[in-house]
Structures are given as C-alpha cells and as structure tokens.
N, C-alpha and C positions, 0 to 999 in steps of 0.2 A: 504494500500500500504506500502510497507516495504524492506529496502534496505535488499539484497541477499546476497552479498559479500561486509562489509564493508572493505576501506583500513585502514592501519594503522597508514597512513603517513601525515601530516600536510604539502601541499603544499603552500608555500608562493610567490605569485606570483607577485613581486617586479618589470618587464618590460614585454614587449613585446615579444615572439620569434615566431618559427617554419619557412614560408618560407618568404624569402625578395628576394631583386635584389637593383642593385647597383641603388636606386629607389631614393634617399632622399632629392636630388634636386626637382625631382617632384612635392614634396607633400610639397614643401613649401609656406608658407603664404607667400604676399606681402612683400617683405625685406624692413626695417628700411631707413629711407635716411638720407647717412652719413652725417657727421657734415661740411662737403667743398668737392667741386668736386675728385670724387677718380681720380687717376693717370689712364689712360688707361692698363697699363702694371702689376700696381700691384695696385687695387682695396683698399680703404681702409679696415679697417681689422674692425667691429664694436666692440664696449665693449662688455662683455660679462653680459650676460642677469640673475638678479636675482631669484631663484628658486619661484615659484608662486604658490599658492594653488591650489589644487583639484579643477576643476567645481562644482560651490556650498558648499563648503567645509567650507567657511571662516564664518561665522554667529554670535555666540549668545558666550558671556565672560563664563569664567569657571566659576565664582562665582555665577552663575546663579541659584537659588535652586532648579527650576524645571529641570535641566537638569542633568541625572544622566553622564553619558560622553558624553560632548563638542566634536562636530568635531572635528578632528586632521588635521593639514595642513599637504600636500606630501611635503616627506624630499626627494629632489633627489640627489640622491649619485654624486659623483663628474664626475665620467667617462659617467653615462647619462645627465647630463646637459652641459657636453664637446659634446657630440653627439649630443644635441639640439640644440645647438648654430650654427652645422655645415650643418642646413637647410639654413642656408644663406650660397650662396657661396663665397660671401668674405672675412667668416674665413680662409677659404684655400686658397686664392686669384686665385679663379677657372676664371678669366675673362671669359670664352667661355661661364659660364652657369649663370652668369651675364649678359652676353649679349643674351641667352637664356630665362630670364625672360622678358628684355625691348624689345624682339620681341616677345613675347606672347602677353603682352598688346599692342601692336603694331598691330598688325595682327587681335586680338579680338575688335580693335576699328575700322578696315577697313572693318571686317565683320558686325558690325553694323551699319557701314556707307551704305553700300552696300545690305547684303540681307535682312536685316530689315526695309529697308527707301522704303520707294511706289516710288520714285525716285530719279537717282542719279544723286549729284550738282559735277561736278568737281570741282568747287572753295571749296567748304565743306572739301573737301578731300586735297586739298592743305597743309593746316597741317601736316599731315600724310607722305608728301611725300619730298623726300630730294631734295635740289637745280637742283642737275643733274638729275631728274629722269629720265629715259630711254625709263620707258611703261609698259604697261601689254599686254598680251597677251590673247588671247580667253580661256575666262576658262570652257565655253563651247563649245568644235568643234562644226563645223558645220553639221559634214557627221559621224555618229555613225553608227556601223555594228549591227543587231539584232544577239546577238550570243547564246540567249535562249526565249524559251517561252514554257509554261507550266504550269499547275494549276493554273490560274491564275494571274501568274509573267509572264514579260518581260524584260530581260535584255539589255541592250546596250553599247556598248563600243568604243572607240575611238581607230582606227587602226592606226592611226598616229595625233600628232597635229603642224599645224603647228609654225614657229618660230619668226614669226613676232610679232614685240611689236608697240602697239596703245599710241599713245603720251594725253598728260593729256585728250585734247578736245574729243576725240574719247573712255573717258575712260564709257561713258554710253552705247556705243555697246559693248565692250570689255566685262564689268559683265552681260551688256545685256539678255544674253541666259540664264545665270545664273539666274536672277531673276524670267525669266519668267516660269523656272520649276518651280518656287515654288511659283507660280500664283495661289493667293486664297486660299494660308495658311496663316494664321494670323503671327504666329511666329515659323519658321522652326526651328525645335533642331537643332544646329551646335555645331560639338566637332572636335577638332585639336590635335593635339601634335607634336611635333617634333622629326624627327628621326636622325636629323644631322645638327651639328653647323661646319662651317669652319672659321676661321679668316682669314681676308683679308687686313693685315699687322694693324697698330694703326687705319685705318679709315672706316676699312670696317668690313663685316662682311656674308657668304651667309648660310642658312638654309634651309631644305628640310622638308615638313610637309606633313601628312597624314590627308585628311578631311574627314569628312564623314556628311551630311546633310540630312537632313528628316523631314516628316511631314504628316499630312492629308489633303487629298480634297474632303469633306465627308467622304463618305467609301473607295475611291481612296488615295494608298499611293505611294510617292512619298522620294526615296532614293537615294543621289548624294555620291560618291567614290570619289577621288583624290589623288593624290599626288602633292603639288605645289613646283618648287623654289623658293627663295626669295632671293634678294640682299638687304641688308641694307649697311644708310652709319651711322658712330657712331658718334653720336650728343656731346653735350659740356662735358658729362660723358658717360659711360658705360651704366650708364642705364637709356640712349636716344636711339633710334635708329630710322630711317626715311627711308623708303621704297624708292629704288631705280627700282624696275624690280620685277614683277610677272610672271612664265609663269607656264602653268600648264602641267605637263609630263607625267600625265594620269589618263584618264575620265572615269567612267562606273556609268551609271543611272539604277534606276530599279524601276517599276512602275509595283502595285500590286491591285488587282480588289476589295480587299478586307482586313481586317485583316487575316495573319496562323493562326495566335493563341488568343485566346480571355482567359481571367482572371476570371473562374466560382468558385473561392474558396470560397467565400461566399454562393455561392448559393449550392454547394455540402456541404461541413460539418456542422455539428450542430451548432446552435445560443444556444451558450451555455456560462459558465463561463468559464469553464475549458478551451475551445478552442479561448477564447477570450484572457483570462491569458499567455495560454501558447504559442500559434501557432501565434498569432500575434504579438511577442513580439521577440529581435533577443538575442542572445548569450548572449552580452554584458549589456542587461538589467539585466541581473541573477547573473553576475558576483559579487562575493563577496557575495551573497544575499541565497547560498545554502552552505550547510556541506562537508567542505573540506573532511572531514573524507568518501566520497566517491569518493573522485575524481573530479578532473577540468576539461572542456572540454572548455577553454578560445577561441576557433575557430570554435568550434561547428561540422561540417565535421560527424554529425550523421548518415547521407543518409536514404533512407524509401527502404522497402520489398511492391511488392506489388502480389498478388496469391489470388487464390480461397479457405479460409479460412474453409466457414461451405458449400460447397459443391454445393451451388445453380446456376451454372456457371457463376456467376459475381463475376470479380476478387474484392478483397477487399484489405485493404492499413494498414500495421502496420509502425508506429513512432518509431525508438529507441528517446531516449532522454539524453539530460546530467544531469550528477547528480544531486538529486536533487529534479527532476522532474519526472514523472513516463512514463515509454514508454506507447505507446497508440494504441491501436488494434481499425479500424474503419471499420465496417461491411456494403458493397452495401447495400441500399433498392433498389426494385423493380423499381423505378420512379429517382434512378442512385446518389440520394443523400446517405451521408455516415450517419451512425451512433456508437455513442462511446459505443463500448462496453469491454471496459477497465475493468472495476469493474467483471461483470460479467467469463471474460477471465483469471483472477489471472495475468496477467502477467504484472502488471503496477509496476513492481519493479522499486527502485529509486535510483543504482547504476550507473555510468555513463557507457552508451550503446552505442558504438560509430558504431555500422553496427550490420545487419540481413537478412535474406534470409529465403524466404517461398517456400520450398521442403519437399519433401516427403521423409522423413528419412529413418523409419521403413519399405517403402515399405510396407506399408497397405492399399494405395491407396485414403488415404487422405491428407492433406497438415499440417506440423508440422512446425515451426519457432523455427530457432536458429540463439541466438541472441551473441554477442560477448561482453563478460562482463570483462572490465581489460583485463588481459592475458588468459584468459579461456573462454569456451564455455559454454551457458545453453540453451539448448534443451526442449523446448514447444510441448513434447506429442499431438498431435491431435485424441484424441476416438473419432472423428464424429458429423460432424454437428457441427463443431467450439467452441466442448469442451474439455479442455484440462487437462488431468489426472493428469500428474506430471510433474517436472521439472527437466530435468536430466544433471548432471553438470561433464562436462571433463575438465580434469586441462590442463592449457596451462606449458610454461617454461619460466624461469626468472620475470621479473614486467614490463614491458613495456604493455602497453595498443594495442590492438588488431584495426584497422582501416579500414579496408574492410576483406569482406570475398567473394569467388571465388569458386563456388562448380561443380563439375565433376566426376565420375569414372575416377580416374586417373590409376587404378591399375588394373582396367579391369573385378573385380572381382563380378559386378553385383548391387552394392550398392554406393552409392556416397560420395565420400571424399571432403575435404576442405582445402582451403590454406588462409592459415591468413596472410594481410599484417601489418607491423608492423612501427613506424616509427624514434624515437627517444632514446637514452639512456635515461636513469634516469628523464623523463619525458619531456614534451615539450620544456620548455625552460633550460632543464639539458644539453644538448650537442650541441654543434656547429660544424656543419659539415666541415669536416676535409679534404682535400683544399674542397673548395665551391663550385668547378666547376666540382670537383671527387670523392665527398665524399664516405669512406668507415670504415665510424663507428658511422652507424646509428644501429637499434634495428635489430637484429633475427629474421626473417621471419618464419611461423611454418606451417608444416604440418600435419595435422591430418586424420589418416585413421579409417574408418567407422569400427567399433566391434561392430554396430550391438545394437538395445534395447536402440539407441539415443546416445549410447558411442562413445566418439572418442578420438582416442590413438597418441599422439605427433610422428611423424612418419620420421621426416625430414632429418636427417642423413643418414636412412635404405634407402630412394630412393635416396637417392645424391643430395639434393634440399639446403645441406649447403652448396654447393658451390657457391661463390661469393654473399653468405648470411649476409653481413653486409652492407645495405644501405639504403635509405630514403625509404621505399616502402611505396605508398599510394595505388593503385589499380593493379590486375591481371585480368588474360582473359586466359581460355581453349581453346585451338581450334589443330584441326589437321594441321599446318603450314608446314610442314615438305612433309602431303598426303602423308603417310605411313598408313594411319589405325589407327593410337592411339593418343592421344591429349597431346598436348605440349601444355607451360604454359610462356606467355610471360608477366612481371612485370616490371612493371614503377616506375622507383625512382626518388624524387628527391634530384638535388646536383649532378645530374651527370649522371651516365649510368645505360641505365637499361638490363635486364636479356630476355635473352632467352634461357629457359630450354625442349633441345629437351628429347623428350623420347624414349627410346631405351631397350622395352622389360620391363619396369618397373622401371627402373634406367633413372637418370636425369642428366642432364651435361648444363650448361651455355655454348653456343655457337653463343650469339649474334656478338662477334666482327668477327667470320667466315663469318658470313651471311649478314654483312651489316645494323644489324637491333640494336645496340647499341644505336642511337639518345642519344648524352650525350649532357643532358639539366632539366629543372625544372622537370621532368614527371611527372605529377598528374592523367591522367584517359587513358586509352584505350577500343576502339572499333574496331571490325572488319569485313570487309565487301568486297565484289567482286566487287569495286567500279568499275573499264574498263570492264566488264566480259568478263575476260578475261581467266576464269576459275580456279583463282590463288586467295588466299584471301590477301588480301591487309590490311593494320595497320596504324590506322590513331589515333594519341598519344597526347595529351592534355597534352601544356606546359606552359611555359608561355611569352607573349608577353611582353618586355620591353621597351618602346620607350627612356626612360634614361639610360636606359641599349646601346641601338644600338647607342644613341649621345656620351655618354661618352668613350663608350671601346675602339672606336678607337682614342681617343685624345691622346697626345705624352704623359700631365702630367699625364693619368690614370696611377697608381698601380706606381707612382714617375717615370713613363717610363723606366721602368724595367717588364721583367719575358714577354717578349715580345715571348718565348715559348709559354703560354698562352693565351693570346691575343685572338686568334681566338676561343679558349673555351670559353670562356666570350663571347663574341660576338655573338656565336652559342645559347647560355644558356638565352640571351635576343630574339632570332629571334621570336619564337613563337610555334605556335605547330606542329606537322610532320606525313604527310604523308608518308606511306613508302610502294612502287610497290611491293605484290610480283611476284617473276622473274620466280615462277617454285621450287620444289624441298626446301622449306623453307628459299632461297636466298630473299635479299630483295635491292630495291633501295630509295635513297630521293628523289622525285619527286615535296616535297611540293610547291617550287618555279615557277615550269610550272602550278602545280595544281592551285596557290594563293590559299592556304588554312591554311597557318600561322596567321594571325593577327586574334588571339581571343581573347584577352585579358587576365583577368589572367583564364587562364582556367581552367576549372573541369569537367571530366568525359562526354567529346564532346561522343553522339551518333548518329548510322549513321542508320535513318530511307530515307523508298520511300514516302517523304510528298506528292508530287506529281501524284504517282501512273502512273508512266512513266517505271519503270523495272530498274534505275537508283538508288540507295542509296544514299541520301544526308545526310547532317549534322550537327546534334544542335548541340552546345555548349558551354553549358554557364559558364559565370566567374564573377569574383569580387572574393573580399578580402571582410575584418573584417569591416563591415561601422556601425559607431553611429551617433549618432544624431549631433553631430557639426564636421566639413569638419577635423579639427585640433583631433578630440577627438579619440585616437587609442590607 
C-alpha cells in the first residue's frame, strides 16, 4: 500500500475548527462554586484557571535514561485558555445561563425522583420544590389522537393538554401516566435540553425544555416527545433554583412492535486485524498517530461508495479512508457477509480520501470507482469481474481538499460528469467563515466534465457553476427541480446559504433566492423526495439543531445587544434542519415547522427512504459531532 499523491505541507494542528454554533455553554462541565454567594445581577466572575497537561501526558522526568523524549505538557496559547475559561458562564457574567445550568440539575434530579423510583413520595420531592409551589400538570394527557400506524409503529399525540396544575398531594397522578408508559423498563434513556431561558426579575426565572424518553419492553419499544415549561424560583444564589410549576405543552408517544434497525457489523465484515485496527476505532484515535505529509482528516467526514463491484448482483461496499490508512474495497459473499479484498484490488492507497462513488465511467458496463484524492480525482479502471487495470488521475484546481462528490450527465452528452464539493480555504482550520451566518469565503466548488478513458477536465466556469462559488459546501444533489427535462444541481453550505443552480441549455445560474429554496443555515447533506405526492419533488436539507443556539440568540446581552439586523439569522442557523414544499415549476416553500421535521441534531446527510413500504418517503438522519473517549476531551 502506498500513498499516491503525497502533500507537501506540514499541517500543525494546534485547536479545534470547521463547524461550531454558539454551543459553549452547552458542553460545559459542572462550574466551580465560587468562593461567597454570587450577586444575583452580576455573578461572580471565577479566577482564571491554570493551563493543565494533555490527558496522560504528565508521567516519567527527563533524566530518565530509558526515555529517548519525555512527554511534552500542552502549552495553550493565551487566546484558547481565555476561550476555556469562558465555559463557565460567569466569566461573562451571563446570569441566564447560570441559571440555565442550576435548572439542568434541577430538572435531572426531578426526573430521577420520578421516572426512575417504582414510586413516587411527595415528601421526597419537597426539596426540589420552592415555598410557593403552584403544581404540575398532566404530563401525560389523558385523551391522545392515533395520528399514524404503520410497519409496525404507532404514533400518538396530544391534540390539546389541559391547564390545570395538581398541588404537591396529587403530585403521584400528575407523573402518574408518565410512569406507567415506561412500565417494565428497568431504566428509561431520558435526555433534555433546553431551548429557552427567560428571567423573571432577581427571583424568578421560566425555561422551556425538549424531552425525549425511551426504552424496551422486551422487543416492544417505547418513545415519549415533549416539550415542558418550567417556572423556577432562584434560591440563596444563582445556582439554586427550586421548581415552582410544570406543565407540559406537548405530548407525542410512539410504540414500536419491534426494533427498525438492528447492528449486524460484526456479523457482516471480516474478524480480522485490519478491520479490528481500523473500522473500530474513531478519527481521533489516529490523530497525531499518521504522516502529516499526507494530509489530516481531524473530523473524519470520509463517507463509503457502495455498487456492484465484480458483477455478481450483490452490491459491494468501498471505505475511503484518512491519511494514513489505506481505503478499503469489501466484496459481498454469497451468504451476505463482506470480505477485504483490498490487497488484491490495488486500490488501498494511503492518501487522505475524503469521498467516492461507484459508477460506470467508461460506459463498459461494469462498475469503476473514483475516488477524490486532495483536490483531484483518481479513477479505478474496472476490466471485469472487480479487477482493476489502472489508475487514472485528473487534476483538480487550487489545494483545498475535495469533500463529496455528486455525479450526473449534467451536459446531456451521454457520459457522466461530477461536481466536487469543497469546503475550506487553506485547510480546515485555515479560514473562519466570514460573517458566520453568510459566509462567503469558503473553498471553490469544481466541476469536472467526463473526456472520456476515466479523464475528467475542470469545467466550472464554461457552465457558469462559479457563480456564487465561494462557500462552505459539504454535499450536492442532481435532480430535474425546475421539470424542464434537464437536471439542476442544488448544494448545501454551510455558514449560510446555499445554491440552486438551474440549468438552462447547459449553462448554470444560482437562483435559489428566486425560488424560495436558499435555507441560510448550517447545511451539511441533502435529499430528495415527492414527500405529499404531490407530483412536485420536494428538498429536505440537513442542518443543524442548536438548543444553545435557540436559548441564547434571542437574549438582549447576545452579540453585547447589538446587530439586532441579524438576530433572526442566528436564530434560523440554530433551528435545525428544512424541509422545503416544492410549489410546481422549481418554486419552493419552508414547511419544516407544520412538517416537525427540524430537531435532528447535528445532522449529516438525513435520507428519505419508504421504511414502511406505505408509498410514503420517510426519513433517517443521523448526527453527532467529533466524540472521544472523555465527555471534556475534543
């Protein structure tokens, strides 16, 4: 195995980048308890915190004689240990998100008290609840409408709840309902977050949370939605807070016959070393650990190809990989398990490969892979029967590293082209998008037109695809949107708005803000699909969900309560991801909000299959960010 195109550049990868949200409150540990009650109005402010060595870093003296170099402690620069500090929000003397963390442990000790306990003590919960307290309210309705059922799944939802609050005595019918959905689960997952803090002068304080709860009852599963209020009243500091009033503003259960999806990765690919080493192991294990001198993929975002490689009708599965590591060709057996035939395929190069697509290039009528290597393409020959002759390399333009690829006859002429999305200047963490909410100097998006014999000729300016060609692109989608006959190309960026390129005879032109279909926000994946059929194809765009995002942007101190122009951009850029109606004629509407099909978290590349086999398209999509082994370690 052997790298292709090595780079020539020594990345030093000193912090963190690529995509955030105004998230840092979130992801902060248990804050410090200051040295005397903080002021209500301005929080005290804590000292600020000594730079601390690497995880495992600190160990063995230099004088050591078996040690040729001693660990090094992390030196952090002054400007990231100013940032670290400001996970506590009483650097900035943020009270609202102070009083944000003492109703997180607030609410995670009511929910222990309650769906975790075989039953519930009103006196137990007396703690918890402030002098005046009010009541809680049904947080399970009584009267749910069935408003799905299908493969399996049954949905139910609460058409109105009522508004009456039940006083402490009565607080074991109130969770009542509650508990008894999750009758005969040992320990129901429950996760929360908050989407909204409001101040309620120096003694109060109300917050709006999203729940979501679940679990098994053998092979019966069981899933609670919510949205709650909560009134707190603020205890001797900021961060006390004691529960004045629950109610809940809306309910949807869903109860499933069985698991969707079951976890067969062990049981499909080879019990081997290589796939022990590599595939089970995540991004940030590697990091620091492979040859810069090919490239860094610190976020990993490789995606897999998956097609009919040596021709026997069972699709097979190729791995790009990051540098480093060699990408990995895995060939169906008969009995549906994969097998590595890497070695054998040549194509285990160990430049960093960040996307690929298994099509039929040459139009030979077998299946070729091209894979996107840095800024250029290298094209995997298929002679037949999943052996592959040569390797044929088209140059891409500028250095930026290539991030999905999107392939179609875009030009009509019989053989199929590609559109490379692209995403950064001068590398991941080289460029910071420029405003944040609109960025427009991220990398060059490229198009490449098929010449035929695996060649492909940089083509971007000839169709008009540079226009409004500077910004985060992460994924693209071909489709006729427009229902003219030719396919148009709509890309998702993010940091802001993305691109709709109709096509017009060959020639492209950005006309998303005509059409309605701009969604400026995170964009990271698109799918497309007749979701109402309504005989219109409809665009549903994976973004990202910020629940710190939706509490802070509209507070008065966000952005020093200034650029209140903005405001509603930020706020759009945390909501989530977007369905968008189309209207007819390549017009489009947002509809996510009647849809509820925003809160996906941080999403990536949501696709809209028929699970059910109803004639209906529904829709995965899954997220997360960069996770390691300790909650703090990023």
């Amino acid at each position: 195995m052997r790298p292709l195109l090595p780079s020539l550049v020594f990345l030093l990868l000193a912090a963190c980048g690529g995509d955030s949200a105004p998230d840092a409150a979130e992801s902060a540990a248990t804050p410090p308890t200051p040295a005397g009650p903080a002021p209500r109005s301005a929080p005290e402010r804590p000292q600020p915190v000594a730079p601390t060595a690497a995880p495992g870093a600190a160990a063995r003296p230099s004088q050591d004689p078996d040690v040729l170099l001693p660990p090094a402690e992390m030196q952090l620069p002054d400007w990231a240990r100013e940032n670290l500090e400001r996970k506590d929000p009483r650097v900035d003397q943020w009270r609202s998100e102070v009083l944000h963390g003492a109703a997180k442990k607030a609410l995670q000790a009511f929910l222990d008290a309650t769906l975790e306990a075989e039953t519930v003590d009103p006196e137990a919960l007396r703690p918890l609840l402030a002098p005046d307290f009010a009541g809680i309210g049904a947080l399970r309705p009584d009267r749910l409408e069935e408003v799905f059922r299908g493969g399996g799944v049954v949905v139910r939802r609460a058409a109105s709840i009522p508004d009456g609050l039940r006083p402490l005595a009565e607080l074991p019918a109130a969770v009542g309902g509650l508990m008894a959905l999750f009758d005969g689960i040992e320990h129901p997952h429950v996760f929360f977050k908050y989407i909204r803090v409001d101040l309620r002068g120096e003694d109060g304080v109300g917050t709006t949370a999203i729940l979501h709860a679940d679990g098994w009852r053998g092979t019966a599963g069981v899933q609670m939605n919510a949205e709650w209020q909560l009134e707190w009243a603020v205890g001797a500091s900021d961060e006390e807070v004691l529960l004045r009033s629950l109610r809940a503003v809306s309910y949807e259960e869903i109860e499933a016959e069985g698991r969707l999806f079951a976890d067969y990765t062990r049981a499909v690919f080879p019990d081997d070393e290589a796939f022990r080493a590599e595939m089970l192991h995540g991004v940030g294990e590697y990091q620091h650990r492979t040859d810069r001198l090919l490239g860094s993929s610190f976020i990993g975002a490789q995606g897999v190809a998956v097609g009919d490689i040596d021709g026997d009708g069972r699709d097979d599965l190729f791995v790009p990989q990051q540098a480093g590591l060699p990408n990995r060709l895995y060939l169906r057996n008969p009995d549906g398990t994969l097998r590595d035939a890497t070695a054998e395929s040549g194509l285990g190069i160990l430049d960093n490969t960040r996307s690929a697509l298994i099509l039929d290039v040459d139009e030979d009528g077998d299946q070729d892979i091209v894979m996107a290597v840095h800024q250029h393409l290298v094209t995997a020959l298929n002679g037949g029967g999943g052996r592959f002759e040569s390797l044929v390399p088209s140059n891409g333009e500028g250095t930026e590293d290539i991030y999905s690829l999107a392939a179609a006859d875009a030009d009509g002429d019989g053989d199929v082209d590609l559109y490379a999305c692209r995403y950064v200047q001068n590398g991941l963490i080289g460029g910071v998008p420029t405003p944040y909410h609109d960025a427009d100097n991220g990398a060059a998006n490229l198009f490449f037109r098929n010449e035929g014999g695996g060649r492909f000729r940089v083509a971007t300016a000839e169709v008009g695809l540079d226009h409004h060609n500077s910004k985060f692109s992460l994924a693209a989608l071909w489709e006729d949107l427009d229902e003219d006959g030719d396919l148009d190309l709509y890309v998702t960026n993010d940091f802001g708005r993305n691109n709709l390129y109709r096509n017009d005879g060959g020639r492209f032109r950005d006309v998303a803000d005509e059409v309605g279909a701009e969604d400026m926000a995170a964009g990271m994946g698109i799918t497309a699909a007749d979701f109402d059929l309504d005989g219109h194809v409809d665009l549903y765009v994976s973004n990202m969900f910020s629940s710190a995002g939706r509490r802070i942007v509209p507070q008065e101190q966000y952005m020093g309560g200034e650029h209140d122009e903005v405001r509603p951009q930020y706020l759009r850029h945390a909501r989530g991801n977007t369905l968008l109606r189309g209207l007819g004629g390549g017009r489009y509407q947002d509809v996510t909000d009647q849809a509820g099909v925003a809160i996906g978290g941080w999403a990536w590349g949501a696709r809209e299959i028929d699970l059910d086999n109803n004639g209906y398209a529904d829709l995965y999509s899954p997220n997360g960010f960069v996770t390691n082994k300790s909650k703090d370690d990023l």
